[in-house]
N, C-alpha and C positions, 0 to 999 in steps of 0.2 A: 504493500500500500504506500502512496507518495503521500506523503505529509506535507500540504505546502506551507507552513505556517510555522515550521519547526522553530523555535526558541526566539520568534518573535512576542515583542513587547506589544497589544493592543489595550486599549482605551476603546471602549463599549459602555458608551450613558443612556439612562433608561433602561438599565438591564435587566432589573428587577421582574420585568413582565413581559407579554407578548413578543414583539418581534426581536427586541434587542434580548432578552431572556433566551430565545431558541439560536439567536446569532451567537452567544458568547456558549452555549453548548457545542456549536461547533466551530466555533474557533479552537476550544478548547481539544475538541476530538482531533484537532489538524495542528495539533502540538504548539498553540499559542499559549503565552504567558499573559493571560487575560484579566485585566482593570476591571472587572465588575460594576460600574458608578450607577450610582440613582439616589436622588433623593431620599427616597425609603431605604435607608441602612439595614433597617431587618428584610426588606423585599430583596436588597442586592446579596446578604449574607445569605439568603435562601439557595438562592440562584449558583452561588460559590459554592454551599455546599451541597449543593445535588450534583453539581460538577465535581467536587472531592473525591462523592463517593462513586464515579468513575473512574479516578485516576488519573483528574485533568488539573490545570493548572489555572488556580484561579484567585484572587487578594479581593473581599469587596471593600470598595471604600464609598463614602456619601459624599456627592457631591451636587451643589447647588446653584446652577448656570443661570440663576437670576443673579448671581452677587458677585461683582468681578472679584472682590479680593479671594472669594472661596476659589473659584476658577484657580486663581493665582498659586496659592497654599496650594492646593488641589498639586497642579503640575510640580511641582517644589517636593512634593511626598514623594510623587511616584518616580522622579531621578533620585531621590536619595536612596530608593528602596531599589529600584533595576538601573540606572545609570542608563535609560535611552528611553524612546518610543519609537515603536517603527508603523504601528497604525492606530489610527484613530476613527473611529464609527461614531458620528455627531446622528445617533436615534433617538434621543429624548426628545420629547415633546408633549405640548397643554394643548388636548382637544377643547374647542368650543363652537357651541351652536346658536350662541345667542345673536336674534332676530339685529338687521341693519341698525334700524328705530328704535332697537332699544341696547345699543351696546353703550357702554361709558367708558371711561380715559381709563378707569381701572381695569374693566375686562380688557380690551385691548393690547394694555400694556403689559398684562400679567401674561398673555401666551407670548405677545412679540419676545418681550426678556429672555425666554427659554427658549421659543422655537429659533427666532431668527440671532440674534443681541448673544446669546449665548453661546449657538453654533459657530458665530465667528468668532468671538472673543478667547473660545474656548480652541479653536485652531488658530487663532494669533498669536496664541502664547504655547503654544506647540510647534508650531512651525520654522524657529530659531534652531530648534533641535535636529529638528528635521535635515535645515539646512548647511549644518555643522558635519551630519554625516552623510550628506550627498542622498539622500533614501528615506522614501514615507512614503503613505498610502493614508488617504484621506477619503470615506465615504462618506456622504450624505445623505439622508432620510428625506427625502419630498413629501409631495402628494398630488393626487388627482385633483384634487381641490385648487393646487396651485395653478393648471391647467386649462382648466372648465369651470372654476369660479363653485362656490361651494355650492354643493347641491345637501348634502345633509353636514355639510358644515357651517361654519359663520366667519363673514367676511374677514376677521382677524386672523383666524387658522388657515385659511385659505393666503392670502396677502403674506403671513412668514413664511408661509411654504412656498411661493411662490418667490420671496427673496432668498428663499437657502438654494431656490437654483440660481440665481445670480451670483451669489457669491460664491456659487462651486464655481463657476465660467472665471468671475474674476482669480479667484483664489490659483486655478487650475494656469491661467495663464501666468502668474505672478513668479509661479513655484515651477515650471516647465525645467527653466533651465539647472534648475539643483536637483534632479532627477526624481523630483516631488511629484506623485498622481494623484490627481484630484477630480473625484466623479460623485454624481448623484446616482440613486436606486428612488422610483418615484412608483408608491405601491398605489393600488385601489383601492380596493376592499381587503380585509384580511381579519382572518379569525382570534380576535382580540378584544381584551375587556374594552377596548373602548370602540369596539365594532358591535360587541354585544350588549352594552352601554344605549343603542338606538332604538329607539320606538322598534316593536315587528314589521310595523308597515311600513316603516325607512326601510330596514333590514329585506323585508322581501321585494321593496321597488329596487333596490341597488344589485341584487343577485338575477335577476330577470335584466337587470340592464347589462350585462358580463355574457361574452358569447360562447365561453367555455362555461356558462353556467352554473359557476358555483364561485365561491371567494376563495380568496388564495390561505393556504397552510401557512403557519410563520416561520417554518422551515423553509417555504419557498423563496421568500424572501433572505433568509440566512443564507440559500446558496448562492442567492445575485451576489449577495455582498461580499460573500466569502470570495467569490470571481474578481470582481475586481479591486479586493484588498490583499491580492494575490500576485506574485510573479508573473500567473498567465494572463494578465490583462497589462502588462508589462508598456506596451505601445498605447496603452489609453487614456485617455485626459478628457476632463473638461466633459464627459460624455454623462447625460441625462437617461439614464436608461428606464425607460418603462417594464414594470412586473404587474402587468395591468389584467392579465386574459383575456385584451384583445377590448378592452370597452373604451379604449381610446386608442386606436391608429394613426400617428401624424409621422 
């Protein structure tokens, strides 16, 4: 079996649950040295130790990408404790659905912080490292939302996810020449508390709208990312890839 992932260092936030939870299970299987981060410290220790009692390799620590200084502290741990990173998966993220007319400066700003504020900040103080050793691999979490404007989301969810692909584009051109890859995974639907979180009749308009007919596994998702935070995606940058099943073709 190839292991591509052997004795690298990643950073996986939001790991606690759904997608980034099944990501850092296989990173861990593909012989990574796995950050476990989430807000919820007891969700990310879960997470580590389901991965333990595998065999894999995994540290959780809490980490809170609304607060730059934590960000900061944050990165400052994890060189003291492995001396590098060599990938970073920015999947954390604040669902919300609240209507246009009735959003406020606090809803707003509470998902932008985390989804969009966070995802860069949280690669801007990674990225020196990066570039010290010529070598990273940077994924991004999207959404369909960010795409097609939110249909069972709200405009704020929709609007960050829609800046974290801009800033994979920037990020991705910025970092080229230090041998830095920088790409987005931009999912649709996917079987996750904050998928099962939605009304049934959200739930069953969104799966009747998917031509493969049914929502994605967060495994599924684990494999895109694992591809391109991989050697095999070695020639790619800057690339938006859709793990959609097909409910947006552009």
């Amino acid at each position: 079996m190839v292991v591509r992932l052997k004795d690298k260092v990643s950073i996986i936030t939001g790991a606690a649950k759904g997608i980034g939870k099944e990501t850092a299970l296989i990173f861990g299987e593909e012989g990574s040295n796995v950050i476990v981060t989430d807000i919820d410290l007891d969700g990310a220790s879960e997470t580590a130790s389901l991965m333990h009692d595998k065999g894999y390799n995994a540290t959780p620590m809490q980490l809170d990408l609304s607060k730059l200084d934590n960000i900061k502290e944050f990165v400052k741990r994890v060189l003291s404790e492995f001396s590098r990173i060599d990938i970073l998966i920015n999947n954390a993220g604040l669902f919300s659905n609240v209507p246009i007319l009735e959003m406020t400066e606090n809803e707003w700003d509470k998902v932008m912080n985390v989804n969009l504020k966070g995802t860069f900040f949280l690669s801007k103080e990674i990225l020196p490292i990066m570039i010290q050793k010529k070598y990273g691999k940077i994924v991004n979490i999207s959404s369909l939302a960010a795409k097609r404007g939110g249909v069972t989301s709200g405009i704020n969810y929709a609007s960050s996810k829609a800046g974290v692909i801009s800033v994979t584009k920037c990020l991705a051109k910025f970092s080229a020449p230090f041998g830095i890859n920088v790409n987005a995974v931009v999912p649709s639907f996917c079987d996750t508390p904050m998928f099962r979180g939605l009304p049934p009749e959200k739930q069953d308009s969104a799966i009747k709208s998917i031509p493969l007919g049914r929502i994605a596994r967060p495994d599924e998702l684990g494999k895109a990312i694992l591809f391109l935070a991989s050697d095999d995606a070695s020639y790619i940058t800057g690339e938006i890839l859709d793990v959609n099943g097909g409910v947006l073709m552009d």
